[in-house]
N, C-alpha and C positions, 0 to 999 in steps of 0.2 A: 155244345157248350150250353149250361144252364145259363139261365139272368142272374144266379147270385153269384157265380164267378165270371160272369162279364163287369158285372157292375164293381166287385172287389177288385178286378183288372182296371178297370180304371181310376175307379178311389187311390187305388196305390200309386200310378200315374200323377193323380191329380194335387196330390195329398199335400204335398211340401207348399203348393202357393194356394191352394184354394181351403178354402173353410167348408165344411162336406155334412150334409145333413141328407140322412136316409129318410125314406116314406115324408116326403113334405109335403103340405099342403097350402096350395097358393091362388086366392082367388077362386078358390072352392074345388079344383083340380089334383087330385092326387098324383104327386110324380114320386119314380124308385128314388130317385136322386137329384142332390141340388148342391149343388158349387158357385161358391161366390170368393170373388176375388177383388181387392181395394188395392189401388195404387195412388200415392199424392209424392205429386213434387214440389216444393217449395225453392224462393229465392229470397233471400232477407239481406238485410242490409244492417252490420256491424250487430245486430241481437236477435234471437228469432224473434224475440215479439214483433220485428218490422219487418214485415211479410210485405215485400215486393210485390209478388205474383205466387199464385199455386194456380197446381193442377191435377186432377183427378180422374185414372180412367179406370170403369169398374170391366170387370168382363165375370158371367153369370153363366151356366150352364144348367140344363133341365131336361133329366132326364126320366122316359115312362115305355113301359112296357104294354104292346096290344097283344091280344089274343087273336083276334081276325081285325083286320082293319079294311076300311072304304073310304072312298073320296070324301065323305062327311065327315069321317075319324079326324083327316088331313085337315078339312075345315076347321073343325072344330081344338084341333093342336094349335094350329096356326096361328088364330084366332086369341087362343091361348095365351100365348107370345107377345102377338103384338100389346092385349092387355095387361099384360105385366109390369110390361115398362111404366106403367104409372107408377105399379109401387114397388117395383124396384129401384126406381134411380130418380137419388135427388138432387132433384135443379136447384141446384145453388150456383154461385159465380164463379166458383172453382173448376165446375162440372167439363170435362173436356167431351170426353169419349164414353161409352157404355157400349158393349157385346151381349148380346142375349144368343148364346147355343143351346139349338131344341133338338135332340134326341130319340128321333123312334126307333125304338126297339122292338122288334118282329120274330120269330121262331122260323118263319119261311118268306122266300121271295114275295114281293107284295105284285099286281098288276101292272101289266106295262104303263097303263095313263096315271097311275100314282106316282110311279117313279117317274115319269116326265114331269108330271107336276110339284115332285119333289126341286127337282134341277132348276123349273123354270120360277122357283119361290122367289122374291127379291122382295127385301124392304128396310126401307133407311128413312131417317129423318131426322131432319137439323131444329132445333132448340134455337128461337130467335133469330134466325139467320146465321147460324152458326154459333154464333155468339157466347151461347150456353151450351155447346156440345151439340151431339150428333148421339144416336144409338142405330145400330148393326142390327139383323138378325142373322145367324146361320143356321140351314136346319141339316140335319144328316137323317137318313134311313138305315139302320143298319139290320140285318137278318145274323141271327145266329147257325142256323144250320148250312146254309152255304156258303155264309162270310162275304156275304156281297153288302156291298153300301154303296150309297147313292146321296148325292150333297148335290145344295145348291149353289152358286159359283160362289160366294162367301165363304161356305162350309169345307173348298176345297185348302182353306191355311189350313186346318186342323181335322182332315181326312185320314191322315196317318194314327192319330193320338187317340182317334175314336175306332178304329177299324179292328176284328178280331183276330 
C-alpha cells in the first residue's frame, strides 16, 4: 500500500465527523494529515441565551509519514504532540476534554525498542485540577508493508480505525 491510499483510507473513514486538512503545518512540523473534530453540549433554561452549563470535547488527529525513523524521530514526534496542545485547545470554561492522536506512518517494521517505546508512551494532564478539562495523547505506529501497528494503551480505543 502507498501513503496516498492509506491516507485516502482514512480520510474517507474520518470524513463525515472530522474536518480534514492535507500537508499541514503546525508548529513548524509538517504532517500528511490533520483532523479535527468539536463537540459542545449545552443546558439552558426556557432560551438558549441562558446557558446553564456547556461542554466541549475536541479530539485532533496528526498524521506524518517517515522514510527511516529512530528513537530521536520518536522524540522528537512526541514532543511534537505534547506541543501542540497549547495551540490546539482552548481553555476556556467550557473546555472538558481534548484527544491529540499521533500517527507514524512507516513503509516497514520499525526496531523492537521503538516499538516498545511506542506502547510504553503515556501522557495526560488535567487543566486546573480538572476543572478546565484534561487532554489525552494516543500515539499509534503503523507500517504499511506488513500491516503491523503498534499503539500505546490509549491508542488501543482507536487501533482498528487506523490499522491497514
Amino acid at each position: 500500500m502507498e501513503l496516498k491510499e492509506y491516507l485516502d483510507t482514512i480520510e474517507s473513514k474520518l470524513i463525515s465527523n472530522f474536518d480534514i486538512e492535507r500537508d499541514y503545518i503546525l508548529n513548524n512540523i509538517d504532517y500528511d494529515l490533520f483532523a479535527k473534530f468539536y463537540m459542545r453540549n449545552e443546558r439552558y433554561f426556557l432560551t438558549k441565551k441562558a446557558v446553564i452549563y456547556a461542554m466541549e470535547a475536541n479530539e485532533f488527529c496528526l498524521i506524518k509519514y517517515f522514510d527511516s525513523f529512530t528513537e530521536a524521530d520518536l522524540h522528537s514526534f512526541t514532543q511534537g504532540l505534547i506541543d501542540s496542545k497549547d495551540t490546539l485547545i482552548n481553555l476556556d470554561d467550557d473546555h472538558m476534554s481534548s484527544i491529540i492522536t499521533g500517527v507514524i506512518v512507516l513503509k516497514d517494521r520499525p526496531l523492537e525498542e521503538i516499538a516498545k517505546a511506542v506502547e510504553k508512551f503515556k501522557y495526560y494532564k488535567s487543566f486546573a485540577f480538572g476543572l478546565k478539562g484534561w487532554v489525552d495523547i494516543r500515539l499509534l505506529l503503523v507500517t504499511m508493508n506488513q500491516k503491523y501497528i503498534v499503539t500505546n494503551k490509549k491508542g488501543r480505543e482507536v487501533q482498528e480505525l487506523y490499522s491497514i
